[in-house]
VEXFIVEX-537289 format. One line per field, with one value per residue (C-alpha): x, y, z. Coordinates in pm, 1 decimal, m for minus. Layout:
BEGIN
X: (X | ...)
Y: (Y | ...)
Z: (Z | ...)
END
This chain:
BEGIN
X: (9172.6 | 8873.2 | 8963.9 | 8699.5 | 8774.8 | 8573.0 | 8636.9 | 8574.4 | 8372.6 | 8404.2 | 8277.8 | 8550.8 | 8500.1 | 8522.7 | 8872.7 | 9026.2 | 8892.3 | 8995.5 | 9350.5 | 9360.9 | 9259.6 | 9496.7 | 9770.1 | 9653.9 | 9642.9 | 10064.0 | 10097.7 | 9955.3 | 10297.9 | 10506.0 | 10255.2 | 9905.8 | 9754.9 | 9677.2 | 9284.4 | 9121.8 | 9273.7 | 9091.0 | 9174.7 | 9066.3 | 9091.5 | 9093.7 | 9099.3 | 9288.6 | 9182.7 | 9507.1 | 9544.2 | 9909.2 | 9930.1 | 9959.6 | 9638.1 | 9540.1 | 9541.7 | 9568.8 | 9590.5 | 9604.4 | 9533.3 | 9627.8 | 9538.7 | 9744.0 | 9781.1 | 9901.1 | 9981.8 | 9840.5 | 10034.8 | 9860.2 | 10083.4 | 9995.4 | 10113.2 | 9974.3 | 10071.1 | 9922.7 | 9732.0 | 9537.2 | 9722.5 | 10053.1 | 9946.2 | 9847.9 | 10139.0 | 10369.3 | 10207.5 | 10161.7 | 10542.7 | 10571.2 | 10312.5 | 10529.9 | 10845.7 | 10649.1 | 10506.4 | 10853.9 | 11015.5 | 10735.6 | 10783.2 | 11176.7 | 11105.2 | 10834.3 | 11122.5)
Y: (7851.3 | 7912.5 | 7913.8 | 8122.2 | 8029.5 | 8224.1 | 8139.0 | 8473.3 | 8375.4 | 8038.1 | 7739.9 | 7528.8 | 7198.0 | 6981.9 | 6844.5 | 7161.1 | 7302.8 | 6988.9 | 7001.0 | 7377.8 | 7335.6 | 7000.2 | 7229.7 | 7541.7 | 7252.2 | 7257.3 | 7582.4 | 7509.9 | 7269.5 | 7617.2 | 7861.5 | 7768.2 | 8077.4 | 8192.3 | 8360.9 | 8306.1 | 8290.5 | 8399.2 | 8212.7 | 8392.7 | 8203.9 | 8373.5 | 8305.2 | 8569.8 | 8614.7 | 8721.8 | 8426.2 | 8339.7 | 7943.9 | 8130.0 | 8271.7 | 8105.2 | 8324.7 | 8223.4 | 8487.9 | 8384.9 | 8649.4 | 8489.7 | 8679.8 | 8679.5 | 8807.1 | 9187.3 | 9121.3 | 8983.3 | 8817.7 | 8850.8 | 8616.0 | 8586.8 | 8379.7 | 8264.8 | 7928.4 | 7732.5 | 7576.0 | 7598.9 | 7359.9 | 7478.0 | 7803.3 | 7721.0 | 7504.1 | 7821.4 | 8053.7 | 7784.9 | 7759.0 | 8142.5 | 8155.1 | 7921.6 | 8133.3 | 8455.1 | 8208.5 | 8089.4 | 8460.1 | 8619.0 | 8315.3 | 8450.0 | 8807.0 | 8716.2 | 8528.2)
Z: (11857.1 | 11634.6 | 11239.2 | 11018.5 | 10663.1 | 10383.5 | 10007.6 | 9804.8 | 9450.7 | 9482.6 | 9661.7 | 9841.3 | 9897.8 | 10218.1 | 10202.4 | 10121.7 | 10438.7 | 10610.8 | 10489.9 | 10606.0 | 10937.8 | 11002.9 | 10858.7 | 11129.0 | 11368.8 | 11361.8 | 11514.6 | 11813.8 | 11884.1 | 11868.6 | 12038.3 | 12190.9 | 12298.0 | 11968.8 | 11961.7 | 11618.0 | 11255.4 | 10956.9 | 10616.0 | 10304.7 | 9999.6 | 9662.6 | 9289.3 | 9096.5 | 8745.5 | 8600.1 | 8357.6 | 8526.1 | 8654.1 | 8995.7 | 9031.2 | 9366.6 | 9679.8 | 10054.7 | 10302.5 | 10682.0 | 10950.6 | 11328.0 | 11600.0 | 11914.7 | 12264.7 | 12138.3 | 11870.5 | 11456.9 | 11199.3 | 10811.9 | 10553.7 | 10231.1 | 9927.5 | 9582.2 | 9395.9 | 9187.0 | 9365.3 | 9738.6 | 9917.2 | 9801.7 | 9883.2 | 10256.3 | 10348.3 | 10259.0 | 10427.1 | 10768.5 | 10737.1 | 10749.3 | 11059.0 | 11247.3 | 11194.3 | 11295.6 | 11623.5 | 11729.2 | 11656.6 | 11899.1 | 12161.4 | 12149.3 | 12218.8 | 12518.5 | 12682.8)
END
């Protein structure tokens, strides 16, 4: 599975990607054939504690799952939306069989 992560207006640092990719690396467990995921991270400017933005987009054999959450904070953010991407997985896994 490749993983393209792009942080929009900001520089993220090394163990943020890191901790994103380790967390991507759990949905191989529930489906492996997954293509490429792209990870967009934003910053929302809204003034709210809940201004940061993941958005996941995992591309699969016919199909793509997008998920997107905001927290307070990146890692928050990412574990949510892996959680979500796993349900999606193991939902599409049911409907192959």
């Amino acid at each position: 599975m490749t993983v393209n992560i792009q942080s929009v207006n900001f520089k993220a640092d090394s163990k943020l990607l890191r901790f994103i990719e380790e967390r991507l690396d759990k949905t191989k467990l529930f489906f492996d054939k997954t293509i490429n995921t792209d990870v967009f991270l934003k910053v929302d400017n809204n003034h709210l504690r809940a201004n940061k933005i993941v958005e996941m987009r995992m591309s699969i054999p016919g199909n793509e799952i997008v998920v997107t959450k905001e927290r307070k904070s990146f890692e928050e953010a990412a574990n949510l939306v892996v959680e979500v991407l796993i349900r999606q997985l193991k939902k599409h896994k049911e409907k192959k069989k």
